[in-house]
C-alpha positions, 0 to 999 in steps of 0.5 A, spaced: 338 595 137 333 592 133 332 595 125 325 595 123 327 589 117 329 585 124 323 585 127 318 584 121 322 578 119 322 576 126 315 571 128 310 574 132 312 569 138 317 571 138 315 579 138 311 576 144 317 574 147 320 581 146 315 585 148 314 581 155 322 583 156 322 590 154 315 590 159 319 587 164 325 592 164 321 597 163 317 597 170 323 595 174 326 601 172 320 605 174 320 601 180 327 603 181 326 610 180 320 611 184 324 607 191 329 612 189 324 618 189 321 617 196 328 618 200 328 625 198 320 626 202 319 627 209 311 627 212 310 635 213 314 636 206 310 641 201 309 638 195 306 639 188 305 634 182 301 635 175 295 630 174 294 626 168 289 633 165 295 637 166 293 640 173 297 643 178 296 640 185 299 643 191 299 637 197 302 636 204 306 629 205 303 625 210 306 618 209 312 615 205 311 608 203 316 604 199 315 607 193 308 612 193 307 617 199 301 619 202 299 626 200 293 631 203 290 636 198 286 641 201 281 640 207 282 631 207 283 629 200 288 624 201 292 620 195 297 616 193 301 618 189 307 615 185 313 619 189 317 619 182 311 625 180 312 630 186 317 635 187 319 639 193 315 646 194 308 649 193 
């Protein structure tokens, strides 16, 4: 783990660096979390998530894909939505 002395004396190239590393890792992690994530759905599962305003939304899973699923909510709004944000039950 870098202190904060360590990265102030380190040079903005190589901060760059660090930052595109840390970037990386980080996305393949949630890319790994969201393939995980799909096993746990089938189409016809009740499923719910909260969106980015705070709101609760109940939905049916229509299609699993690699990493996101399909959902319907209400009468035909269909979204794809990160399988790693919806969990089982309505």
């Amino acid at each position: 783990m870098l202190t904060a002395t360590q990265m102030n004396a380190m040079t903005v190239e190589d901060l760059v660096k660090l930052n595109r590393q840390i970037v990386a890792v980080v996305k393949e992690k949630q890319r790994m979390n969201n393939r995980t994530a799909t096993f746990d759905f089938m189409p016809g599962d009740a499923v719910n998530y909260t969106t980015k305003y705070g709101s609760k939304v109940n939905a049916k899973v229509l299609q699993v894909k690699r990493t996101k699923v399909v959902v319907e909510v209400g009468q035909g709004g269909r979204y794809l939505v990160p399988a790693s944000m919806l969990r089982k039950g309505a």
